[in-house]
HTML snippet that shows the backbone in 3Dmol.js (N, CA, C, O; Angstrom):
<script src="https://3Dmol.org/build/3Dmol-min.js"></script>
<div id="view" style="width:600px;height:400px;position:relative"></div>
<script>
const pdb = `
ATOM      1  N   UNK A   1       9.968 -23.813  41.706  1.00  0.00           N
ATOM      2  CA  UNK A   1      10.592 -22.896  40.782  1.00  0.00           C
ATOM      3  C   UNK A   1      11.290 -21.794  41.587  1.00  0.00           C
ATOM      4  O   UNK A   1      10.770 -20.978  42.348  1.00  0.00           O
ATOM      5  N   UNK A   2      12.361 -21.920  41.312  1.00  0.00           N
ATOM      6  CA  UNK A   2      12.900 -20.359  41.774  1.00  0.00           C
ATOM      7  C   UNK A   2      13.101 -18.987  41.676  1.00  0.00           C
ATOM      8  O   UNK A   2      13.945 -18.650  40.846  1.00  0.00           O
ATOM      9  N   UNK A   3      12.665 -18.295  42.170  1.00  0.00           N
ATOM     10  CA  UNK A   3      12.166 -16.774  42.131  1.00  0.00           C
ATOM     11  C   UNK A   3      13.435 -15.655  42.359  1.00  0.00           C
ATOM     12  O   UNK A   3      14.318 -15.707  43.215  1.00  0.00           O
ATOM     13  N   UNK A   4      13.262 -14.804  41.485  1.00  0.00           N
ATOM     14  CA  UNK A   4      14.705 -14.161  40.996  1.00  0.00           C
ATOM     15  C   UNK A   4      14.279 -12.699  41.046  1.00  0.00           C
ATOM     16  O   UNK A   4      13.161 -12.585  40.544  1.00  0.00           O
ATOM     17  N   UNK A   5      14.702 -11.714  41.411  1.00  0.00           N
ATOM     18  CA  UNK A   5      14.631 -10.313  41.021  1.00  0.00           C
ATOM     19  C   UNK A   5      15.604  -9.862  39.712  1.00  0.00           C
ATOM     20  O   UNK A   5      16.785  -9.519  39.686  1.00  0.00           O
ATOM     21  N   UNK A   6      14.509 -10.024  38.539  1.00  0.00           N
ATOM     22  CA  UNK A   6      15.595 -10.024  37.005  1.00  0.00           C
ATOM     23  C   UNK A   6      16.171  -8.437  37.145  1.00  0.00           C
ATOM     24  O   UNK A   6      17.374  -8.457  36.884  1.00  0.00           O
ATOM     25  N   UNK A   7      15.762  -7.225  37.433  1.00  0.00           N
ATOM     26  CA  UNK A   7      16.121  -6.297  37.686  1.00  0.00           C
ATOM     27  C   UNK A   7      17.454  -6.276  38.838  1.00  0.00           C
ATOM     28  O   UNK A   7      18.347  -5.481  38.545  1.00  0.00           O
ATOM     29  N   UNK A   8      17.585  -6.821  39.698  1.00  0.00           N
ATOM     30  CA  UNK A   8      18.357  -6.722  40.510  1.00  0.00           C
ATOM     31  C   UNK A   8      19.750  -7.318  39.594  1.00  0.00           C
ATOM     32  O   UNK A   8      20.827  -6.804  39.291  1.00  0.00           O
ATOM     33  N   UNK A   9      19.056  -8.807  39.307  1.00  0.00           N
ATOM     34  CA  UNK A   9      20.222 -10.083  39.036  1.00  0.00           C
ATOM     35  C   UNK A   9      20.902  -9.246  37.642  1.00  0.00           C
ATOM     36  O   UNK A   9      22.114  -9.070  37.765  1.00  0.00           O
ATOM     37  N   UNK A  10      20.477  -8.868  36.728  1.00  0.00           N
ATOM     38  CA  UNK A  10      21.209  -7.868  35.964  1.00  0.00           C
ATOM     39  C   UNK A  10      21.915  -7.432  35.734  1.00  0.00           C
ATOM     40  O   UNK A  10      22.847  -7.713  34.980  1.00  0.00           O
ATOM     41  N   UNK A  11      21.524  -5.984  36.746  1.00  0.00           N
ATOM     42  CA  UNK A  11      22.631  -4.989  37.572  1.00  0.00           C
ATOM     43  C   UNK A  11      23.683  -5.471  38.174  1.00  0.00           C
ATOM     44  O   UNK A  11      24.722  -4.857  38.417  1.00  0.00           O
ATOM     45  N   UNK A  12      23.441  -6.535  38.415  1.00  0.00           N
ATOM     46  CA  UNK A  12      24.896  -6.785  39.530  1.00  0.00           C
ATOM     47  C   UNK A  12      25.731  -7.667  38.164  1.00  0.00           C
ATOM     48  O   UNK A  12      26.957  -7.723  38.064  1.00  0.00           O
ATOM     49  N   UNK A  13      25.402  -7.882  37.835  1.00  0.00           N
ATOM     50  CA  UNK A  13      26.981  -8.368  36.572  1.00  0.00           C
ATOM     51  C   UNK A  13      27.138  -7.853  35.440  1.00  0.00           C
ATOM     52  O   UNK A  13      28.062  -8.285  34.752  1.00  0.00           O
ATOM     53  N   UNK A  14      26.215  -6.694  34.879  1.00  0.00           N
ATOM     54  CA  UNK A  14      26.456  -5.676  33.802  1.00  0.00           C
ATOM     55  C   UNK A  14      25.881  -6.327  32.476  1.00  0.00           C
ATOM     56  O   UNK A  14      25.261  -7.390  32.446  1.00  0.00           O
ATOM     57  N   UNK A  15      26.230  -5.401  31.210  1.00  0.00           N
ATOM     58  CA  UNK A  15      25.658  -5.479  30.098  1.00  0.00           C
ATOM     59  C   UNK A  15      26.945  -5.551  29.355  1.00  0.00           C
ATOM     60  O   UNK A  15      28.074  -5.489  29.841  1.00  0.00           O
ATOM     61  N   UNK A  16      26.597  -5.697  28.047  1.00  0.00           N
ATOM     62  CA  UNK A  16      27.323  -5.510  26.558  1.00  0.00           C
ATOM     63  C   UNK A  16      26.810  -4.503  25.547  1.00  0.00           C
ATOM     64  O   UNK A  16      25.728  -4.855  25.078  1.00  0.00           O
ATOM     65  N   UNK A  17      27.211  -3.497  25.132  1.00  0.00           N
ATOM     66  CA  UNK A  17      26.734  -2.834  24.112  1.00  0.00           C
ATOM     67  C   UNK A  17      26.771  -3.869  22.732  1.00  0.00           C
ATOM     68  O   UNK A  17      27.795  -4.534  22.890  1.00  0.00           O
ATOM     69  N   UNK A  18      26.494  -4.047  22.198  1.00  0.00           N
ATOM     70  CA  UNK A  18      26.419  -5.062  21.001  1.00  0.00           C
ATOM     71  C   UNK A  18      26.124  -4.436  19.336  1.00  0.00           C
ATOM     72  O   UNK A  18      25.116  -4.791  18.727  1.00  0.00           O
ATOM     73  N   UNK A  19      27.367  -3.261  18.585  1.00  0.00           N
ATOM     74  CA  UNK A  19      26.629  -2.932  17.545  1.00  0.00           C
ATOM     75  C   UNK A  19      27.589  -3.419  16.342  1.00  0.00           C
ATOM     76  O   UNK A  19      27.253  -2.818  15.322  1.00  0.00           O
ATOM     77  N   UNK A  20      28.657  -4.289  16.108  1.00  0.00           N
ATOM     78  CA  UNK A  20      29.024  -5.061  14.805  1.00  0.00           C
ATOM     79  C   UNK A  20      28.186  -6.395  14.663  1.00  0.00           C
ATOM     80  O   UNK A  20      27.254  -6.971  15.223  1.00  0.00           O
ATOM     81  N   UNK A  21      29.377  -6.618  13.191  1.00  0.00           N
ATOM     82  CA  UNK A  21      28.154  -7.999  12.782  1.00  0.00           C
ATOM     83  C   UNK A  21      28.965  -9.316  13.531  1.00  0.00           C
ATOM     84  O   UNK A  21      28.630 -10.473  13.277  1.00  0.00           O
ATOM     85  N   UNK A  22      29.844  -9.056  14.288  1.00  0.00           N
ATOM     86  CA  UNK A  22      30.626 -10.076  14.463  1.00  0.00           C
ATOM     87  C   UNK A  22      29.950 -10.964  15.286  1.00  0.00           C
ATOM     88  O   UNK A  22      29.289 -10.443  16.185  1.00  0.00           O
ATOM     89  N   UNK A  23      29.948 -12.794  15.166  1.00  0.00           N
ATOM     90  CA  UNK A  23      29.176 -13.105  16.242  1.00  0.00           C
ATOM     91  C   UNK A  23      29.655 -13.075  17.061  1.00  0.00           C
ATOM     92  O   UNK A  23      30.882 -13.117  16.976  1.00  0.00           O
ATOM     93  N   UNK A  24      28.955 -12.969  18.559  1.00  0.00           N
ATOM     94  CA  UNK A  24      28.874 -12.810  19.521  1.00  0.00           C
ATOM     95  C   UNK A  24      28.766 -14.457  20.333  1.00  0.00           C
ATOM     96  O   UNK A  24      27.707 -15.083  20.388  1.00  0.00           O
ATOM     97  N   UNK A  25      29.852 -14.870  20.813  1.00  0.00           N
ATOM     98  CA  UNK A  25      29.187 -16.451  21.613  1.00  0.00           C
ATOM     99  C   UNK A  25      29.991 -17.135  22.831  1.00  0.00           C
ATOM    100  O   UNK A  25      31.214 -17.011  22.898  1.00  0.00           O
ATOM    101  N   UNK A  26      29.346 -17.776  23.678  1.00  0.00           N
ATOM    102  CA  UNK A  26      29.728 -18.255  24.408  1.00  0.00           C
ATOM    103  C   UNK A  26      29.399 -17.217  25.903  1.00  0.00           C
ATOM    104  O   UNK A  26      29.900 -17.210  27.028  1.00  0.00           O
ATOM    105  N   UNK A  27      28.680 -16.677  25.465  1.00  0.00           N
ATOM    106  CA  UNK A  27      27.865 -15.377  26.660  1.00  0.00           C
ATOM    107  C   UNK A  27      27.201 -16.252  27.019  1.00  0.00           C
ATOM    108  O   UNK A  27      27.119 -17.381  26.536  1.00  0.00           O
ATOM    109  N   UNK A  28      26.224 -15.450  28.625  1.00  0.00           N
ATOM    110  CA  UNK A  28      25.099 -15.717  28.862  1.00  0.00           C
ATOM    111  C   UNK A  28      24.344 -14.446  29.394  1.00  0.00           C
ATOM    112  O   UNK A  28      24.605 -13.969  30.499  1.00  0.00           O
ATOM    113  N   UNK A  29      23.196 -13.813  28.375  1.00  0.00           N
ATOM    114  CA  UNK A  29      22.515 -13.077  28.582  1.00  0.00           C
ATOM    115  C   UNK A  29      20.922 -13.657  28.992  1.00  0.00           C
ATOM    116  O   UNK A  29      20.484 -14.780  28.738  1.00  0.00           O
ATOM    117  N   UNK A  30      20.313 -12.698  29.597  1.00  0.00           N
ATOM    118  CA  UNK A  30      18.816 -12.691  29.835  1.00  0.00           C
ATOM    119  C   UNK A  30      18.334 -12.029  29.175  1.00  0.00           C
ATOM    120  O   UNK A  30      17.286 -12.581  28.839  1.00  0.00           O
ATOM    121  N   UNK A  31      18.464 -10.649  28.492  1.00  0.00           N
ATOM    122  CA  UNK A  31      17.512 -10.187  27.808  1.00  0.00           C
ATOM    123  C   UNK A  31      18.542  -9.268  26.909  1.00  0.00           C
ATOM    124  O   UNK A  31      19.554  -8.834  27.458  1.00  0.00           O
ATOM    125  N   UNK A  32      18.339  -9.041  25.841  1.00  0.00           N
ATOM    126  CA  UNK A  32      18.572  -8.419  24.387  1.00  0.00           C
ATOM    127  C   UNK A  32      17.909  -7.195  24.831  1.00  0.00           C
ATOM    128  O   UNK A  32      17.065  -7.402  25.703  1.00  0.00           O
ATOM    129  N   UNK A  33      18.012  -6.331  24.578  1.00  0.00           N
ATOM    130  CA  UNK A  33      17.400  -4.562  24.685  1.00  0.00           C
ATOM    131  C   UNK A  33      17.787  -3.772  23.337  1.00  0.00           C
ATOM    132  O   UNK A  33      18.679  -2.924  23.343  1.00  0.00           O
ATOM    133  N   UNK A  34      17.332  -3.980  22.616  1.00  0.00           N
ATOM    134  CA  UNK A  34      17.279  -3.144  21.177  1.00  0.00           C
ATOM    135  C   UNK A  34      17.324  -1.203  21.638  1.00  0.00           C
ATOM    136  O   UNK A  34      16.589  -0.422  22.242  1.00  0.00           O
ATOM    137  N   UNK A  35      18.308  -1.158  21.101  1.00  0.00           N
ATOM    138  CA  UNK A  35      18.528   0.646  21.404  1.00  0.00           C
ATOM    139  C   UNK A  35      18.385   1.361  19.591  1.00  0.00           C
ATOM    140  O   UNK A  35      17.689   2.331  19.289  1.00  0.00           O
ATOM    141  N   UNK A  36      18.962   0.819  18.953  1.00  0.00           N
ATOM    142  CA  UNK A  36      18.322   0.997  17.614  1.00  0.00           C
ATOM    143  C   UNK A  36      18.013   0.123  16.834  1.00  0.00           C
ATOM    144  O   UNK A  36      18.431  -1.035  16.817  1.00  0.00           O
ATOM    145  N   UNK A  37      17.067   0.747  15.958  1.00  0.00           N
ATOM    146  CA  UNK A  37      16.458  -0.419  15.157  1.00  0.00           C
ATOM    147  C   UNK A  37      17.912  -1.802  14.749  1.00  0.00           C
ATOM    148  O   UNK A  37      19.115  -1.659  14.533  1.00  0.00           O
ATOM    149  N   UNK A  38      17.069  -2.972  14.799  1.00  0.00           N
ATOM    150  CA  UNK A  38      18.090  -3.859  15.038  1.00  0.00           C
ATOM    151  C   UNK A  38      17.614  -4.965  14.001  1.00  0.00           C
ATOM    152  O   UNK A  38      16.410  -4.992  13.746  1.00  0.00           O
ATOM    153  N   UNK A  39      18.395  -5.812  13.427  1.00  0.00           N
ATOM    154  CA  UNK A  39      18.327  -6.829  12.713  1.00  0.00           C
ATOM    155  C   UNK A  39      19.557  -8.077  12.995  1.00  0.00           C
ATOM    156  O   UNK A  39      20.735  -8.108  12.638  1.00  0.00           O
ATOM    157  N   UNK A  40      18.646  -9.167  13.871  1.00  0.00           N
ATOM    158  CA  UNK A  40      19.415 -10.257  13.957  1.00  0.00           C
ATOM    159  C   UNK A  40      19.429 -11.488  12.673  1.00  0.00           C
ATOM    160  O   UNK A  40      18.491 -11.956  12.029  1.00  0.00           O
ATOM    161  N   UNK A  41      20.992 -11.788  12.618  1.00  0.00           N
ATOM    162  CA  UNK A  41      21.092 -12.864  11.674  1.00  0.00           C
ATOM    163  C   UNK A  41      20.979 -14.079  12.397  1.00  0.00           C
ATOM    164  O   UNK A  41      20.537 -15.112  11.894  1.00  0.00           O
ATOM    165  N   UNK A  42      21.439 -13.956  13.772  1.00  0.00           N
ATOM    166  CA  UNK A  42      21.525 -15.813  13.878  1.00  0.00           C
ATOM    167  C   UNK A  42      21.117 -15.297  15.570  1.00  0.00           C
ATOM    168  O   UNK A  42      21.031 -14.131  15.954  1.00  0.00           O
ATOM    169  N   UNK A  43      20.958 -16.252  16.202  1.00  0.00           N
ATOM    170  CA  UNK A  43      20.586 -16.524  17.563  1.00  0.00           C
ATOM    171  C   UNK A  43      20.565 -17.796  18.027  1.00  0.00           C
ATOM    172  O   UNK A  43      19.982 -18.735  17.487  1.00  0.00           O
ATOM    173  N   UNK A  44      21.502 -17.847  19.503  1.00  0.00           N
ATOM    174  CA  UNK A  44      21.034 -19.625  20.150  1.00  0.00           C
ATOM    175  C   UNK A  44      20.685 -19.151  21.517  1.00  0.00           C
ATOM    176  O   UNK A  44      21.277 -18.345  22.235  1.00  0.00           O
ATOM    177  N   UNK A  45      19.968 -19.595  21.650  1.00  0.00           N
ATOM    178  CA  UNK A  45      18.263 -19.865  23.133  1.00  0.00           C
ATOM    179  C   UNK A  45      18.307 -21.206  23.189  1.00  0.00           C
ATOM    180  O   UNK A  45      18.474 -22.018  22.280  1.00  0.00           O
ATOM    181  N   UNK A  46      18.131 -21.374  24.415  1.00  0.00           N
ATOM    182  CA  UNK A  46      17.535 -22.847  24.891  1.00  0.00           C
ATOM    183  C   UNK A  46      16.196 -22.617  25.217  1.00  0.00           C
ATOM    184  O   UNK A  46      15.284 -23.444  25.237  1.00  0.00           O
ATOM    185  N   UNK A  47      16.138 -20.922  25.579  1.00  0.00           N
ATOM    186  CA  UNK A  47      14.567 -21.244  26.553  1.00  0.00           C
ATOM    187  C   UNK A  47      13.470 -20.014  25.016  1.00  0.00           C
ATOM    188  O   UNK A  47      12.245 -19.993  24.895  1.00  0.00           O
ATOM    189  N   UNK A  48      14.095 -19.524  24.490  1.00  0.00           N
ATOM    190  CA  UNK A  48      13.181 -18.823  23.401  1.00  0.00           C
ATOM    191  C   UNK A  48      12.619 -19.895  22.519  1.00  0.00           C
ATOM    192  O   UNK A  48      13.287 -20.626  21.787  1.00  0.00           O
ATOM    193  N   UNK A  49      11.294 -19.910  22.672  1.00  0.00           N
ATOM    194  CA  UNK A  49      10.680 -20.805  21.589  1.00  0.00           C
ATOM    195  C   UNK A  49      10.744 -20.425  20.197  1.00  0.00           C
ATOM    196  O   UNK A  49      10.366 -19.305  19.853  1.00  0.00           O
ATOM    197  N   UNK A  50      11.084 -21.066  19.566  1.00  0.00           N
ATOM    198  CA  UNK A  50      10.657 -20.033  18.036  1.00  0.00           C
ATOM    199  C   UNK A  50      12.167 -19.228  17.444  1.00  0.00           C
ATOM    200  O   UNK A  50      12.277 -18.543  16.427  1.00  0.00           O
ATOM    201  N   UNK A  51      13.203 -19.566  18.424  1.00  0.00           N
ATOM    202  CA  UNK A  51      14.001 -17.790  17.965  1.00  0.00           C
ATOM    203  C   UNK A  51      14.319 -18.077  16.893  1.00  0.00           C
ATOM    204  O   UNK A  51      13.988 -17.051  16.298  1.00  0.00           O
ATOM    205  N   UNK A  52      14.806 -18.842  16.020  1.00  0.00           N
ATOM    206  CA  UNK A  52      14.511 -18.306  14.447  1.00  0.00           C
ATOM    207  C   UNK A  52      13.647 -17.844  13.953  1.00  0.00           C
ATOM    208  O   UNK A  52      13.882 -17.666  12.758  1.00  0.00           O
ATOM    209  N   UNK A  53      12.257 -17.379  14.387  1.00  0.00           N
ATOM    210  CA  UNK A  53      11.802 -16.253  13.869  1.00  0.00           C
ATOM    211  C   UNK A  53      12.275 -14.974  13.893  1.00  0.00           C
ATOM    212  O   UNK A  53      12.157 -14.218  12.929  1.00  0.00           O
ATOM    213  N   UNK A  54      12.835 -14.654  14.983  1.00  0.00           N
ATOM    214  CA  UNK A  54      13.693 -13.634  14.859  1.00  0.00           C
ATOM    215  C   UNK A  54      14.308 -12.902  13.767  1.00  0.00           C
ATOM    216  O   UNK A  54      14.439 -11.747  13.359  1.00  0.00           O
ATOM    217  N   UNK A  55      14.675 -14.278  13.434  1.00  0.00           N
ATOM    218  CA  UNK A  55      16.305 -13.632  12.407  1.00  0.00           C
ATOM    219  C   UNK A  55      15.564 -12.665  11.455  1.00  0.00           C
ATOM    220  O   UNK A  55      14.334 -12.672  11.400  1.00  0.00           O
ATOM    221  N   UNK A  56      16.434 -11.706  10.593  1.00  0.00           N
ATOM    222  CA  UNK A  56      16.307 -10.793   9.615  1.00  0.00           C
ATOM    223  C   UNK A  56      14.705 -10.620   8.966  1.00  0.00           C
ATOM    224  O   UNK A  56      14.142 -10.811   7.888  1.00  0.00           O
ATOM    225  N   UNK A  57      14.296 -10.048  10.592  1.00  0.00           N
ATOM    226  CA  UNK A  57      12.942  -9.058  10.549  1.00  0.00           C
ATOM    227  C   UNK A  57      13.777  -7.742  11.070  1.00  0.00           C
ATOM    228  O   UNK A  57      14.956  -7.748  11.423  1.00  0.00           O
ATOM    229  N   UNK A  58      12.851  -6.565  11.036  1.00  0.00           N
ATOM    230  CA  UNK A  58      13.706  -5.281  11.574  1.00  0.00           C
ATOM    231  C   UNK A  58      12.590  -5.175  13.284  1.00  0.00           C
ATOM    232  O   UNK A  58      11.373  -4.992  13.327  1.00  0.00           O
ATOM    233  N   UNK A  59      13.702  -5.394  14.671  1.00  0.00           N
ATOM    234  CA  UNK A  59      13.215  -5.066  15.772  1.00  0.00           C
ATOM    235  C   UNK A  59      13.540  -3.836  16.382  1.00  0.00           C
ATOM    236  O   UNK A  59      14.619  -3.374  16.755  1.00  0.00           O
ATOM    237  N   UNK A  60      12.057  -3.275  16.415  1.00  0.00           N
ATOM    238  CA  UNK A  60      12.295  -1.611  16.679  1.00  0.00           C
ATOM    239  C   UNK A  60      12.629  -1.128  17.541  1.00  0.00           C
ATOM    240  O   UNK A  60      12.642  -2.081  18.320  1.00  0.00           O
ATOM    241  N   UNK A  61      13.069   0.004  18.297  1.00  0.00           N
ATOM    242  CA  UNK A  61      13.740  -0.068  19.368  1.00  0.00           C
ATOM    243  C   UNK A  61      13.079  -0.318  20.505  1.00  0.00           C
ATOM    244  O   UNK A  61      11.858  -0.472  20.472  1.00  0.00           O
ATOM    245  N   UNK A  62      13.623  -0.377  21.408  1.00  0.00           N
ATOM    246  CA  UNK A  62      12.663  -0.434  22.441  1.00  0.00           C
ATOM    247  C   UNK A  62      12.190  -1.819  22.981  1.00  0.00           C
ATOM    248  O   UNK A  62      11.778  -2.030  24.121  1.00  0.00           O
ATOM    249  N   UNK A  63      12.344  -2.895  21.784  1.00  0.00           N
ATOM    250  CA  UNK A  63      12.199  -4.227  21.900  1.00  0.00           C
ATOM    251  C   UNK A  63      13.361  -4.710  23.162  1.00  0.00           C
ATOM    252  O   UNK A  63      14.525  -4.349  23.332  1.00  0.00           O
ATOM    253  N   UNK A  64      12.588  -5.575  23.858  1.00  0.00           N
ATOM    254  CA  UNK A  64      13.119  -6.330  24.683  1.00  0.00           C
ATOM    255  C   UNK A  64      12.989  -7.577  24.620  1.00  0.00           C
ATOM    256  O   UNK A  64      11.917  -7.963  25.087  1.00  0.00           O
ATOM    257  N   UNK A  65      13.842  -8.593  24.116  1.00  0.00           N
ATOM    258  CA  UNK A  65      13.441 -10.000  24.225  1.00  0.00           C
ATOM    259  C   UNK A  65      14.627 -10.846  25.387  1.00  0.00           C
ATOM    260  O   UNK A  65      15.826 -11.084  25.530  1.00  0.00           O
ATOM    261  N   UNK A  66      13.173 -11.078  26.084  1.00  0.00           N
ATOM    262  CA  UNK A  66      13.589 -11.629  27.476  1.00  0.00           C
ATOM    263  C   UNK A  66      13.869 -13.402  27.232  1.00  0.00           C
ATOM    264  O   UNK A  66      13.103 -14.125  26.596  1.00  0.00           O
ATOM    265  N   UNK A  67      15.205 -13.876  27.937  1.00  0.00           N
ATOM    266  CA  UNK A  67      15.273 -15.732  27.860  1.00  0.00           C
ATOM    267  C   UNK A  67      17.056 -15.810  27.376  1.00  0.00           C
ATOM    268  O   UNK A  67      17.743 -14.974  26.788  1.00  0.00           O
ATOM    269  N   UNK A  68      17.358 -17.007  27.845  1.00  0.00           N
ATOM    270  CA  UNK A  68      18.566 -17.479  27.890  1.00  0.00           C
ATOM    271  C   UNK A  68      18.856 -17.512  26.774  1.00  0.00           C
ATOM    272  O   UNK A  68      18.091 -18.093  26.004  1.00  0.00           O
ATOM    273  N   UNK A  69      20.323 -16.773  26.164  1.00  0.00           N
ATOM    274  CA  UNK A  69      20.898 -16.336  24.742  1.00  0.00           C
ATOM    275  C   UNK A  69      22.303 -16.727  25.197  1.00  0.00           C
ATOM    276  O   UNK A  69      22.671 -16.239  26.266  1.00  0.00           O
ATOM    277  N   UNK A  70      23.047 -17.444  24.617  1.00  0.00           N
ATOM    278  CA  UNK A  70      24.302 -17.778  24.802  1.00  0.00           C
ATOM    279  C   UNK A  70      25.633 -17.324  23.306  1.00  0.00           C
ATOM    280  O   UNK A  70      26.856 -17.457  23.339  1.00  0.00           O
ATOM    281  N   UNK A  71      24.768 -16.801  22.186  1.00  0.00           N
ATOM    282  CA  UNK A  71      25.084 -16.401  21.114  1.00  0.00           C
ATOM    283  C   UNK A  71      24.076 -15.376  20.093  1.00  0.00           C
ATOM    284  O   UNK A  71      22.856 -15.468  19.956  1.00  0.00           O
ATOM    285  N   UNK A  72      25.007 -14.390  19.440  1.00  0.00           N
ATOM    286  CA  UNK A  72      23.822 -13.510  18.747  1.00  0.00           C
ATOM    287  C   UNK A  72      24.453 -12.842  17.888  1.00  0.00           C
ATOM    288  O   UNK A  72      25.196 -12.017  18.420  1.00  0.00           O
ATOM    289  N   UNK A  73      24.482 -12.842  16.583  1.00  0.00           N
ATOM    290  CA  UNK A  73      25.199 -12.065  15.405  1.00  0.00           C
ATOM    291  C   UNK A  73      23.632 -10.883  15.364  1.00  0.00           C
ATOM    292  O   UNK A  73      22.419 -11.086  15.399  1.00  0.00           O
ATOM    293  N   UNK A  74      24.603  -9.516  15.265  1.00  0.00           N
ATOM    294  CA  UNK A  74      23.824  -8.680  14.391  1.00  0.00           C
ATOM    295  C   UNK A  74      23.677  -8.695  12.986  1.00  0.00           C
ATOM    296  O   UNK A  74      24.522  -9.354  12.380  1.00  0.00           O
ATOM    297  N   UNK A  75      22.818  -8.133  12.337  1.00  0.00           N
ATOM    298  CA  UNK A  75      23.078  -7.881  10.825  1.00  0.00           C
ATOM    299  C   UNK A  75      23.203  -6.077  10.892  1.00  0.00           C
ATOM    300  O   UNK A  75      23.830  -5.428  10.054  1.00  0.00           O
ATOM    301  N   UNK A  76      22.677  -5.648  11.732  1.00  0.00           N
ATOM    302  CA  UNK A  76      22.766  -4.334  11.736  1.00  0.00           C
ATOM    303  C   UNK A  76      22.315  -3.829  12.844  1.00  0.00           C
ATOM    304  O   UNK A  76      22.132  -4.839  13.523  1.00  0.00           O
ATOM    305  N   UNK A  77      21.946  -2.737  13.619  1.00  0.00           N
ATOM    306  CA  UNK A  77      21.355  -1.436  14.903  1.00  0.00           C
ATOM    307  C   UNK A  77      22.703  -2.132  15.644  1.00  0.00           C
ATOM    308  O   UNK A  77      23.793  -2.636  15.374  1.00  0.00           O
ATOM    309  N   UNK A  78      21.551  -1.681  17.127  1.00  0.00           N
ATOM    310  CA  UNK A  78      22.577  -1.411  18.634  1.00  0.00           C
ATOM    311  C   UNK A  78      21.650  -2.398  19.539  1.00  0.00           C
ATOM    312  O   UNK A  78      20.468  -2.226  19.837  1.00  0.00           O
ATOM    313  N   UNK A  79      22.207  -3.101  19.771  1.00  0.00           N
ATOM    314  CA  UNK A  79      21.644  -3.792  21.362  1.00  0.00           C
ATOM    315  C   UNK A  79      22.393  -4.021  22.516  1.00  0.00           C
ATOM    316  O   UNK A  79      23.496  -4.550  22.656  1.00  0.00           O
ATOM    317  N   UNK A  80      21.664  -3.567  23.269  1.00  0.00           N
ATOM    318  CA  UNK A  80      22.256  -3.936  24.791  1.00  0.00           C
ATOM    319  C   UNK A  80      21.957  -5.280  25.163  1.00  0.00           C
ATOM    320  O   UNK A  80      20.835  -5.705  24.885  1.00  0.00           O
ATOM    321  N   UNK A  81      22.898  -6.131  25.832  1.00  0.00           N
ATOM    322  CA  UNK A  81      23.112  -7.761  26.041  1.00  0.00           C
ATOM    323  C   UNK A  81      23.310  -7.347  27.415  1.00  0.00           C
ATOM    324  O   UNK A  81      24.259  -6.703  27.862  1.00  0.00           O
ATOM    325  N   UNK A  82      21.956  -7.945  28.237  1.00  0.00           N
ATOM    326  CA  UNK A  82      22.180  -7.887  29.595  1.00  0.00           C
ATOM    327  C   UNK A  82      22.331  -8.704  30.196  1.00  0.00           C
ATOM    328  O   UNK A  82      21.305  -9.157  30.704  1.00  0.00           O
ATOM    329  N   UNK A  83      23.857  -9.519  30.578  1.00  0.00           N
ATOM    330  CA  UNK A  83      23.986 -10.364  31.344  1.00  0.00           C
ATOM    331  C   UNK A  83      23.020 -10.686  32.606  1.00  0.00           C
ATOM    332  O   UNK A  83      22.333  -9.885  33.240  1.00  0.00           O
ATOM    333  N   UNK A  84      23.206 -12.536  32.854  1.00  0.00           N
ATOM    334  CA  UNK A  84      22.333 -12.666  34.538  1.00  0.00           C
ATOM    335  C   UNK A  84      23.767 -14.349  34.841  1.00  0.00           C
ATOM    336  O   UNK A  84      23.756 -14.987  35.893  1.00  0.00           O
TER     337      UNK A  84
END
`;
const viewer = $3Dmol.createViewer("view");
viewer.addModel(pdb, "pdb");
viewer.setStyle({}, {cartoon: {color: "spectrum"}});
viewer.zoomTo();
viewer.render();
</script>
């Protein structure tokens, strides 16, 4: 398995502020960072088990959901999309 500094790998190719409903696709993020309360409608992961649970619950801020996201409609808040 190969071993990564996710903090480093990050930083070096930047983020997305993410606050309309428009979808979002054909990205590749590592981790979602909820800055305000946030409500996702749709999500595609290869490596999130489950991510339709996600959809249209309210994630409070502060939430971080870490794993390969290549698409992500808001329904509403602010998230930061941190590319790797």
């Amino acid at each position: 398995m190969k071993s990564r500094n996710n903090a480093l790998e990050f930083s070096t190719v930047g983020s997305e502020v993410l606050s309309g409903t428009d979808a979002v696709t054909g990205k590749r993020y590592g981790a979602l960072q909820v800055v305000n309360d946030a409500v996702l409608s749709a999500i595609t992961s290869g490596t999130i088990t489950d991510a339709a649970d996600l959809l249209s619950i309210t994630l409070p801020a502060g939430t971080v959901i870490y794993g390969e996201v290549s698409a992500v409609t808001l329904a509403s808040g602010v998230v930061v999309a941190h590319k790797y």
